[in-house]
C-alpha positions in Angstrom: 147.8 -237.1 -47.8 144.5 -237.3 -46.3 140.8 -238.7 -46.9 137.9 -237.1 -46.9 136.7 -239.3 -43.9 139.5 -237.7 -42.3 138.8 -234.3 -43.6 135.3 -234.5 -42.2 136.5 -236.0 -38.7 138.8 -232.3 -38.8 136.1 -230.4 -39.3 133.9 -232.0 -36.5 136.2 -231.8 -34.0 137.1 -227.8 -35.4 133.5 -227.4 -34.9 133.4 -229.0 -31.4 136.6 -227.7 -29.8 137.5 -224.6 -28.0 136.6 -220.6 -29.8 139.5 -218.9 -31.5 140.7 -222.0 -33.0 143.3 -221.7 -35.6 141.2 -222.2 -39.3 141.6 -225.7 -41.0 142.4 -225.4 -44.8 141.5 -228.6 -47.0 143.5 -228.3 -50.0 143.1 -230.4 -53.3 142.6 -230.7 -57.4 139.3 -231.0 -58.8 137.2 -234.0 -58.0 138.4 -235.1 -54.4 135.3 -234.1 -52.7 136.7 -230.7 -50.3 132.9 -229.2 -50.7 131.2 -232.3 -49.9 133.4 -232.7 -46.6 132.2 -229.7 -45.9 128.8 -230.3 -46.2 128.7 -233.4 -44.7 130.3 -232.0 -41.6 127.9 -229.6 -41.4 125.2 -231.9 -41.6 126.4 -233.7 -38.6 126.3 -230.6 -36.7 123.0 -229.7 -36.2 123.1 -227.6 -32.5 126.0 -225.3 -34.0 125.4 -222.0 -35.8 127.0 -222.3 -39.2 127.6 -219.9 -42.1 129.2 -220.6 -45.3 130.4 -218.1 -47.9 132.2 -218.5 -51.5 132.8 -216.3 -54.5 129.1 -217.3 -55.9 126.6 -219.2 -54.6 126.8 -221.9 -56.9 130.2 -222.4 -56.1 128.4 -224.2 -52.5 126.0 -226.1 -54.5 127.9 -229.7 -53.7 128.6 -228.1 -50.0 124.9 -227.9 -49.5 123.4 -231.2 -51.2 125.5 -232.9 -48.9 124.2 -230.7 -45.8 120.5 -231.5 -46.5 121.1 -234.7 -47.5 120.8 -236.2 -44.0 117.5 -234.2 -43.6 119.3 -231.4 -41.8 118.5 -227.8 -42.9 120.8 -226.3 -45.4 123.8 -223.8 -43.7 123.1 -220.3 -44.7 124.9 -219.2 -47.5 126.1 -215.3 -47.3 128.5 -213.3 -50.2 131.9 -212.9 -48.9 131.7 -208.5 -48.9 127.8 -208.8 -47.4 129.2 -211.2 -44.6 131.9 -208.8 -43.8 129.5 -205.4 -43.1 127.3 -207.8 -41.5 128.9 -209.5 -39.7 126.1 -211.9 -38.1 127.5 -214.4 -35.1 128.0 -217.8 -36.1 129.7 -220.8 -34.6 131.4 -222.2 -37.3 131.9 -220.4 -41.0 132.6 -222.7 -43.9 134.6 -220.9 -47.0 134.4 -222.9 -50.4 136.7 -222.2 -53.1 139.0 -219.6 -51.5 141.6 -219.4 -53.5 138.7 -217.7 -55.8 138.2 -215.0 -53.0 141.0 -212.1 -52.9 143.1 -212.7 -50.2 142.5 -209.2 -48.3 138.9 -210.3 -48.2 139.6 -213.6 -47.3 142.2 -212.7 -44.5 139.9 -210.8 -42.9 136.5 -213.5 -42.9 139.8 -216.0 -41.3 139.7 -213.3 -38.5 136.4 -212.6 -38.5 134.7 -215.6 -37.0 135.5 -218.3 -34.0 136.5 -221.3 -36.3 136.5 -221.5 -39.8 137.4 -224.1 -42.5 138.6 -223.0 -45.8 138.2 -225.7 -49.3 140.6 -224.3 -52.3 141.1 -225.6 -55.5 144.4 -225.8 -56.5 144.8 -226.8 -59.9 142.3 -225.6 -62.3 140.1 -222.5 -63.4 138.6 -222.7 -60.0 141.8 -221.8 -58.3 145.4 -220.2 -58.3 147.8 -223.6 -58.4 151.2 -223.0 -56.1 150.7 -218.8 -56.8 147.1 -219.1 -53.8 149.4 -221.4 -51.5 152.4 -218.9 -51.9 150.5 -215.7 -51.3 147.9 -216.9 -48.8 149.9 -219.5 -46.6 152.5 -217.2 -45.1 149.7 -214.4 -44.1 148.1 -217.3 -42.4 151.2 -217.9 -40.3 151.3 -214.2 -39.7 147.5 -214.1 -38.7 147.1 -217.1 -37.2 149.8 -218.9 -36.2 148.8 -223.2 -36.2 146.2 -223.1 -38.5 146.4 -226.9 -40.2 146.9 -228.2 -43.7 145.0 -231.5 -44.6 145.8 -232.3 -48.6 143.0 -234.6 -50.6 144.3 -236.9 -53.2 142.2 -239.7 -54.4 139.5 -238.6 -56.5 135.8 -239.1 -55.5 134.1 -238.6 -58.6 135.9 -240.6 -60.9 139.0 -243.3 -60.7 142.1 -242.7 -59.8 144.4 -241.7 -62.8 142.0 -241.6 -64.7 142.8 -240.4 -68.5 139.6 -238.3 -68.9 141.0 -236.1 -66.3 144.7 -236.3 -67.8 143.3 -235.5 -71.3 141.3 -232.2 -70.0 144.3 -230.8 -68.0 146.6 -230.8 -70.6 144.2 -229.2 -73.5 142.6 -226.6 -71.4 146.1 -226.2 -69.6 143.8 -226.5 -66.3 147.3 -227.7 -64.9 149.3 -225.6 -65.7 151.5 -223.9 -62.8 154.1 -221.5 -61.5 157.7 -222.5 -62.3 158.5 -224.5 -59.4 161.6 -222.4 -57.0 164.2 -225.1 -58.0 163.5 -224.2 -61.6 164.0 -220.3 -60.7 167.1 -218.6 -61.7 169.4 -217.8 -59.1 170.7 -214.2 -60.6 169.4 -211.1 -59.5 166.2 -209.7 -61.3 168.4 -207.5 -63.1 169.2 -210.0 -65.3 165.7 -210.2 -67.1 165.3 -209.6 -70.5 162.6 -207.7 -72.0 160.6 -209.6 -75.1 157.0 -209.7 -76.8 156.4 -213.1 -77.6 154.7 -214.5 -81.5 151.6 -215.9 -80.5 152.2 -218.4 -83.2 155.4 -219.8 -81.7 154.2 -219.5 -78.2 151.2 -222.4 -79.6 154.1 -224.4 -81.3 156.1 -223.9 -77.9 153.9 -226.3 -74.8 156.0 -225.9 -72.1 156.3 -221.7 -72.8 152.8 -222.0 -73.0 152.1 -224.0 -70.3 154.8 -221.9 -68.2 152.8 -218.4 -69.3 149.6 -219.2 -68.7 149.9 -220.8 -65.1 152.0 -217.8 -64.6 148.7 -215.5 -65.1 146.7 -218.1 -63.4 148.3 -216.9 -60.6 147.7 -213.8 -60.3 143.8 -214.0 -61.2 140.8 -214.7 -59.0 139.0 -215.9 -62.0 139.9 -218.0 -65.1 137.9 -219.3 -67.5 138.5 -221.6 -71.1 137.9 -218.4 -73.0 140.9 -217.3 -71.5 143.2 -219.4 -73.2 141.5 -219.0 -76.6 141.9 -214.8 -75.7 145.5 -215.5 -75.3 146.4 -217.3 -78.4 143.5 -216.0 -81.0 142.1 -212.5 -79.5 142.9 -209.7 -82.5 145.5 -207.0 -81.6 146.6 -208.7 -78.2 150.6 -208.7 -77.3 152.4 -210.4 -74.5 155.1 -208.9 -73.1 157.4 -210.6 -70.6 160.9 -210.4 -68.8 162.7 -214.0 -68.6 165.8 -215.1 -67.6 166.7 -218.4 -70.1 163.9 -220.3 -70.3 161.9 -218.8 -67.1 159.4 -216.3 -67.2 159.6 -214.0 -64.4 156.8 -211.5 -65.4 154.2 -210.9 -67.8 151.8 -208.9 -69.5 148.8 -208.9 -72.1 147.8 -205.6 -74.0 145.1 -205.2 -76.4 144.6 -202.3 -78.6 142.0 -199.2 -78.0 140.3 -196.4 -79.8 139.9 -194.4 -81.9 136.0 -194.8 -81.2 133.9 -194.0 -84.4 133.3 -190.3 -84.1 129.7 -190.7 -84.7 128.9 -193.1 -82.0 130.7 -190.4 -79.2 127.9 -188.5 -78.5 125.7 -191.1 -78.1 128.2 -193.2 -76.1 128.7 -190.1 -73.6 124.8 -190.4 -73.2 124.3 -193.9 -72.4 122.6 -194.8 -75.6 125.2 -197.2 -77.1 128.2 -199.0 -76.1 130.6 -201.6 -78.0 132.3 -204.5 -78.3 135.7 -204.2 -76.2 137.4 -200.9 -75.9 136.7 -200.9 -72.3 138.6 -198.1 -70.8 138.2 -195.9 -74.5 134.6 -196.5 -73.9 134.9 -195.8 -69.9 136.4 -192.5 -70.4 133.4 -191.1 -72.0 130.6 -192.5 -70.6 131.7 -192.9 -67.0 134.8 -189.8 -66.7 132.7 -187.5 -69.4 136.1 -186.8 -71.9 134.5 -187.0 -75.3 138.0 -185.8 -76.3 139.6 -189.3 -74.8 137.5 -191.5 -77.5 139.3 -190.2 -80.2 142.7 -191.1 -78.5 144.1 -194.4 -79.2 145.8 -196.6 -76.5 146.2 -200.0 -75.2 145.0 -201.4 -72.2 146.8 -203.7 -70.0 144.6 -206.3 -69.3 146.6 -208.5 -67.4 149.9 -208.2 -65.5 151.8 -211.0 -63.4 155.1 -211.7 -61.8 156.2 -214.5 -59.9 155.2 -215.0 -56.3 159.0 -215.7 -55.9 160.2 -212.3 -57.9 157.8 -210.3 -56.4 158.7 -207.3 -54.2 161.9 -206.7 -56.5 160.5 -204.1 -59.0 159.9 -207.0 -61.9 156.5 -205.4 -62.5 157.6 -202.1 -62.6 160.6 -202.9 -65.0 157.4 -204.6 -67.3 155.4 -201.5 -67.4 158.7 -199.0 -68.2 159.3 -201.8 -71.0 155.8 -201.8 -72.0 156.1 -197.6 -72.3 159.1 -197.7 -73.9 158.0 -200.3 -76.7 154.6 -198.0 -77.1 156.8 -194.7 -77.8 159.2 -196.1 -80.0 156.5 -198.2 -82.5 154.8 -195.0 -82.4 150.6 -194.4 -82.6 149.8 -195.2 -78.6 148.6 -191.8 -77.4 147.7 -193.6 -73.7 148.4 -196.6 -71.3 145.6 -197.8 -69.6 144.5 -200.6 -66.8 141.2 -201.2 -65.0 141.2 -203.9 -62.0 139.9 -204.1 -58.6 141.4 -201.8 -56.4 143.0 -202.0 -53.6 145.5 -199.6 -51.2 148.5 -201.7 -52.9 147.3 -202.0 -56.1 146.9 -197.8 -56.1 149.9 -197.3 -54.3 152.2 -199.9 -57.2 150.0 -198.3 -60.5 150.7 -194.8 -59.1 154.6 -195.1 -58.5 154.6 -195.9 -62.0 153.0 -192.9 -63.0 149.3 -194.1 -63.7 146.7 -191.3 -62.5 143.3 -192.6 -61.2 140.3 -191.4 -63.2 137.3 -193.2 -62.0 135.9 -196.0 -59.6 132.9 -198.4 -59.7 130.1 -197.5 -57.4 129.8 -201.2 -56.9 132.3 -204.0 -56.0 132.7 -206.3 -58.7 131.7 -210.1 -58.5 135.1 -211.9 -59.0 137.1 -209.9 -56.6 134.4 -207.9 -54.2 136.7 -204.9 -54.9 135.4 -201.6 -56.7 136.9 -201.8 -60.4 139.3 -198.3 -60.8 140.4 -197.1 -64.0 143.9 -195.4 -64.5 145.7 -193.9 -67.2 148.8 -192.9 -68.3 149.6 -190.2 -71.4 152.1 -191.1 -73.4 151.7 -187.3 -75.8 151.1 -183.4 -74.7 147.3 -183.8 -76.1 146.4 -186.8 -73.6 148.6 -185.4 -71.1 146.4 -182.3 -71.1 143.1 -184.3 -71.1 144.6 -186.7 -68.6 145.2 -183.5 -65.8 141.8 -182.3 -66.8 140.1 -186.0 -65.9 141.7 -186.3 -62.5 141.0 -182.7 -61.2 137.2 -183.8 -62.2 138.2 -186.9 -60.4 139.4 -185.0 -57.7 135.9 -182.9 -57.5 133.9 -186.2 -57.8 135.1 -188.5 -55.1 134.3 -186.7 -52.2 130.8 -186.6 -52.9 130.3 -189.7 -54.2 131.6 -190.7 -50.8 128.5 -189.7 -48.7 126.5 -190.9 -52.2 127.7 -194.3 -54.0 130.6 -194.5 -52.1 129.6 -194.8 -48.6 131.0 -198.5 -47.5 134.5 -197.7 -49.4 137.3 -198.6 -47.1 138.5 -195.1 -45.9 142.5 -196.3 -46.1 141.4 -196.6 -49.8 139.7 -193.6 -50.1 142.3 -191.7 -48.5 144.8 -192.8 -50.9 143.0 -191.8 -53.5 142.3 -187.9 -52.4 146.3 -187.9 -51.7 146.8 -185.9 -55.3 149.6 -186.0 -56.2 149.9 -182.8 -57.8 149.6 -179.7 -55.7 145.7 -179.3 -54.7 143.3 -176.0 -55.4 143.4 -174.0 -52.3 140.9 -174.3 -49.6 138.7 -171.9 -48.5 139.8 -170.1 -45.1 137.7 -170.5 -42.1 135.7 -168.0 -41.1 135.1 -166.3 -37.3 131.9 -168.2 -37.1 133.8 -171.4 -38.3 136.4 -171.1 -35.8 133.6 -170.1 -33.1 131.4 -173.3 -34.2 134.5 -175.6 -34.1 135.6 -174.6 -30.7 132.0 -175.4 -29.4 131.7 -178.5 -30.9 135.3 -180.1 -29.8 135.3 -178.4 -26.3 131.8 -178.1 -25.4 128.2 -179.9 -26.1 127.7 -178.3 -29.7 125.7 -180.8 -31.9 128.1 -182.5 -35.0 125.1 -181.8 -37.5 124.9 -178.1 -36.8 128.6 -178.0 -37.0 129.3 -180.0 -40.0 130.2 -176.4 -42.5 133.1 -175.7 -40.0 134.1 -179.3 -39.2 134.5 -179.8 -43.1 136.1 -176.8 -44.4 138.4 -177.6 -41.5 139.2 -181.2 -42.8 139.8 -179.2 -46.5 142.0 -176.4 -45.1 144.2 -178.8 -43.6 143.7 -182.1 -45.5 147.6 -183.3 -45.9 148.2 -182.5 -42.1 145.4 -185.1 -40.5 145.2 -187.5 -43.9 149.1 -187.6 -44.6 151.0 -186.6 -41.3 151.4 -188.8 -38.2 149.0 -186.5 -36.5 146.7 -188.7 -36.1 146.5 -192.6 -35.6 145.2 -194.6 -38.3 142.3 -195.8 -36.3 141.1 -192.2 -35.6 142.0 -191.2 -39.8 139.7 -194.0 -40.4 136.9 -192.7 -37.7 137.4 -188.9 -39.0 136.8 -190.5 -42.8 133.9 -192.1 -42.3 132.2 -189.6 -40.3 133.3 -186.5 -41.7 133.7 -187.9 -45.1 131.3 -190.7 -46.2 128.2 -189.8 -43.3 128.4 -193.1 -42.1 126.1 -193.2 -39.5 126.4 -193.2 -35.9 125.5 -197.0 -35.7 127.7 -198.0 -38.7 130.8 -196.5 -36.5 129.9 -198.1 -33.3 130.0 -201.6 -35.1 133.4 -200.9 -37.2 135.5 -199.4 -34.2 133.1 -201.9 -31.7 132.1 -199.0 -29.1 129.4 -198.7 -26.5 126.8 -196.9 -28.4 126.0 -193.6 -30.2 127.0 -191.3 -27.2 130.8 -193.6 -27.2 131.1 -192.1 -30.9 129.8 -188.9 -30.4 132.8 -188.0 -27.8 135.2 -190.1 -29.8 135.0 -187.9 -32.5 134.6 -184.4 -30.0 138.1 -186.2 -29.3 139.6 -186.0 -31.8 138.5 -182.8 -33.0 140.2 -181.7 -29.6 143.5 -183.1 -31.1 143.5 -181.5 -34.6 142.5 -178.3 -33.1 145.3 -178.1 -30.6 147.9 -179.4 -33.0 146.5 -177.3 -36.3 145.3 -174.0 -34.4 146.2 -173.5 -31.1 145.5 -169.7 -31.0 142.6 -169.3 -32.6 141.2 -172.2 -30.3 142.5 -171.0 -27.7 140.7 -167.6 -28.0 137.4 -169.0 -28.9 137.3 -171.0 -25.8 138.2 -167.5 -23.3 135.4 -166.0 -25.3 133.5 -168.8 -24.8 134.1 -169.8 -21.1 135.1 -173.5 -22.4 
């Protein structure tokens, strides 16, 4: 265990040592003074160029008290998804609360800058207990091999042991925790047995409770007291788990929704009203435009967790065919439903299971700096049929709410979400002038904007050759996207692929048209460029 004298010495010499130095991670409860550590380092650095980012900003408020209160100016505080697109230089970046941040976010800001020290919250709302350490420390040994680990103990803002702090932990369960591995059952994951749990034994049950809720904990970037009240007293809501004994291995909170009132659709499809709850109900006719969907009823899974330690051995996917199979056999669910921030895994683990993407948020959400996605699943013929009809809208929306919402979504995301799974309408052909146009541009000085009809009925004719095939690289996918795509512009691609100015991208992308061309249509290329003399 370390002190926060100590912690602050770390930081210093962080700060004062070579670039590129492996990040410094100060790990503690509640109370033991990680933020002001950080801000008293930084107010002992006055020469260096610091940045600090955290979910909020009020999440630095300690951090930055304690760098002014020496009279030094305040560090500038930047939001973890603005610091990433921008990407200004500094010495030094300061991350509070990361455990808070999701971790594809946060591995990259680790890469991002020349030294950084990270201050997480282990026990409590504003952190993840054992489930942050178990996710997030082993990337860091992937990433960056001898990063350090310096652990606070003694309390700073109050005694040690003191029974305030005892009293609070246990009856807002802000210690409560993952199973700990020697507690784990050894059998395979087979083993787990499917229940839904009474709420009113779970709260006559501690150590269940105790053991469910640090288990969701874990797999949430942000819990809050109303949480715990939700859990035990919100109407309609059922936990589903698999366990093994006494050891819960995964689990799962629904909550009932729709039919909406008839009356209200109309006005809800307009924009005029909105409930209480029904979320995704509510979502599918104001956002997707199904009227039809609002007098469906379903339940939407609001939260799903397994255990860092049973992950990757299809416990969540055994949940949700559990989950379906309960829904079919009580009868009167008509859909399953989740909305989340979204990510390439996420997608790629609803979508195995059979869940169809119907919409994404044109902006990232505040908790997880992820856009929020909503998928569905029919559970009948009638929502089956209204379900295909929502993602071939779907389908017809996203690419233009790429160049227009959409335009900083990560291409590997929105890739994976054009991959249909179903087969796709066909493409229009190219025409002479399209093949003529195409040939120009790729082997001779034809301007991109004058081209763009060809290039993109091109990219539509043959969409599952360059998006799904190993034709291309992922780094020239991901340049072709944003282009092509989203209209990034020239600039925005010279600082995401970090090349030597507009006229670098320009022939990057005459590149790899060359490619595709050779590889997709050799003889009409070919032909073009005799005619041509190119």
């Amino acid at each position: 265990m370390s002190t926060q004298d100590e912690a602050v010495a770390a930081i210093l010499a962080l700060a004062r040592g070579q670039a590129h130095q492996p990040p410094l991670v100060l790990s503690a409860p509640r109370g033991r003074g990680k933020s002001a550590a950080l801000g008293m380092a930084a107010a002992g650095l006055p020469d260096i160029r610091i940045l600090v980012t955290a979910p909020r900003c009020d999440n630095c408020e300690a951090l930055l008290r304690h760098a002014r209160a020496q009279g030094a100016a305040a560090p500038r505080f930047v939001p973890p998804d603005e610091l990433l697109r921008r990407q200004p230089p500094a010495d030094l970046l300061l991350i509070d609360e990361a455990a808070a941040i999701p971790l594809p976010l946060l591995e990259r800001l680790v890469q991002g800058w020349p030294r950084v020290a990270l201050a997480t919250t282990v026990q409590g709302y504003e952190g993840t207990g054992r489930g942050f350490e178990l996710k997030f420390f082993p990337r860091l040994d992937r990433i960056t091999p001898g990063w350090r680990l310096l652990r606070l103990h003694d309390p700073v803002r109050w005694a040690a042991d003191d029974p305030l702090e005892r009293w609070l932990g246990r009856a807002l369960l802000l210690d409560a925790d993952l199973l700990p591995p020697a507690r784990l059952p050894a059998r395979e994951a087979e083993a787990a047995v499917y229940a839904r749990l009474d709420r009113d034994a779970l709260l006559a049950n501690e150590p269940e409770l105790r053991q469910l809720f640090g288990l969701l904990v874990s797999a949430h970037y942000r819990t809050r007291p109303s949480d715990l009240r939700q859990l035990l007293d919100a109407p309609g809501l059922e936990i589903h788990v698999l366990r093994q004994g006494d050891s819960l291995l995964a689990a799962a909170l629904t909550v009932p929704e729709g039919p909406l009132p008839a009356d209200l659709i109309p006005a809800i499809f307009s924009g005029r009203r909105r409930l209480r709850g029904h979320l995704v109900a509510q979502s599918l006719v104001a956002h997707v435009g199904c009227e039809a969907a609002g007098r469906l009823r379903g339940r939407r899974i609001m939260r799903i967790a397994v255990h860092p330690r049973r992950q990757c051995r299809g416990l969540g996917s055994r949940l949700l065919r559990e989950l379906e199979a309960d829904a079919r056999h009580r009868g009167g669910v008509d859909w399953l439903g989740a909305s989340f921030g979204l990510d390439s895994l996420l997608l790629s683990f609803w979508r195995a299971n059979g869940y169809v993407p119907l919409r994404l948020g044109l902006k990232r959400e505040a908790s997880s700096g992820l856009h929020a996605a909503l998928l569905l699943k029919a559970l009948g013929p009638e929502a089956q049929a209204l379900v295909d009809g929502m993602s071939t809208r779907f389908q017809a929306l996203l690419p233009l709410q790429l160049a227009d919402g959409l335009e900083r979504l990560e291409p590997e995301l929105a890739q994976a979400l054009l991959q249909r799974q179903d087969s796709p309408p066909p493409a229009a052909s190219l025409t002479a002038q399209d093949w003529a146009e195409l040939a120009a541009f790729a082997f001779g000085r034809r301007g991109y904007e004058v081209s763009l009809v060809a290039i993109t009925r091109l990219l539509h004719r043959f969409e599952d050759a360059w998006m799904q095939s190993g034709l291309l690289d992922a780094a020239d996918r991901d340049f072709l996207f944003g282009k092509c795509l989203q209209h990034r512009s020239w600039r925005q691609l010279v600082e995401a692929h970090r090349l030597d100015g507009a006229g670098a991208a320009r022939e990057r992308l005459r590149g790899i048209m060359r490619k595709l061309l050779c590889a997709l249509a050799a003889g009409e290329i070919d032909a073009e460029r005799e005619r041509l003399s190119l």
